[in-house]
N, C-alpha and C positions, 0 to 999 in steps of 0.2 A: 356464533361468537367470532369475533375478530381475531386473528393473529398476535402473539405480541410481539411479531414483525411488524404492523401497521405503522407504527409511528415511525420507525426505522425505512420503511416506502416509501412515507410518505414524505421524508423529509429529504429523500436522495434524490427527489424528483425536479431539486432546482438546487443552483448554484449557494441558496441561500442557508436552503436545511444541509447537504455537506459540509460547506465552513463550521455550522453552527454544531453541528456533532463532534466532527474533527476537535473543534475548542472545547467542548466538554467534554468526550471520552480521553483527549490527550494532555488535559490541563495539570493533574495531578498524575496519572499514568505515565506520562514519557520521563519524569523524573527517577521512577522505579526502574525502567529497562536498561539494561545493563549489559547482557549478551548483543552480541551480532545483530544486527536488522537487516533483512535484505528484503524489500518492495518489488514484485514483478508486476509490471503492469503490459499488455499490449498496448499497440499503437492505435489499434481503433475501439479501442471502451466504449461504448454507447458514453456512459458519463463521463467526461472531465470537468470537472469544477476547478477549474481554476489548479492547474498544475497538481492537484490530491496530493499525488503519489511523493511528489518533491516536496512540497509542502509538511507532507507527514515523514519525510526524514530529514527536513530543515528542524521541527520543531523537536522529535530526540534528541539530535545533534546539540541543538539550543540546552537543552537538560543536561547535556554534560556528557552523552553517549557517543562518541565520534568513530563509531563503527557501525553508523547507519548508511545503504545506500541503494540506491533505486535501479533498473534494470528495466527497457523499453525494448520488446517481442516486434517486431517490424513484419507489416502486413500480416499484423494477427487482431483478433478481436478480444473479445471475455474470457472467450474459452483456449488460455492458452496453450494448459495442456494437452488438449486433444488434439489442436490444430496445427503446432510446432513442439511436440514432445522431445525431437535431438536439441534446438537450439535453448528451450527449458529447461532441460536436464546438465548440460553445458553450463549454462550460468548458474544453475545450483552448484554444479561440481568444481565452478573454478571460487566462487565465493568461499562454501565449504575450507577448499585446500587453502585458500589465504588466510579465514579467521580460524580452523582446528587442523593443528600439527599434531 
């Protein structure tokens, strides 16, 4: 039997099925998020569709949440934690101390 990852694969596999996810999982969802958003992404993701990461905290922001914001890992790939854990750990802790006193 298949995963019921499959469709979720298969759709990450072009620029077309992540937009089309992104609009459906964040269509009614980004309206609900309320807390801090903070996106880390590295610089070399096998997938960038189309800026994702920005895109998905343009569209909170858009909902009303203006404590969304994104974080770009330099000369790192998927795997950020493993491959830069200080500079990772850094921008959780400075996020952190900005959005919980």
């Amino acid at each position: 039997p298949r995963s019921t990852l499959f469709p979720y694969t298969t759709l990450f596999r072009s620029a077309e099925g992540v937009n089309a996810l992104l609009n459906y999982t964040l269509g009614d969802v980004g309206q609900k998020i309320q807390n801090p958003v903070f996106l880390i992404e590295g610089e070399f993701v096998p997938l960038k569709a189309e800026n994702t990461t920005q895109r998905l905290v343009k569209m909170i922001k858009d909902s009303g949440n203006k404590k969304a914001e994104t974080y770009t890992i330099k000369n790192t790939g998927h795997h950020i934690v493993s491959t830069n854990s200080d500079e990772f750990c850094a921008a959780v802790i400075d996020f952190l101390s900005r959005h919980y006193k």
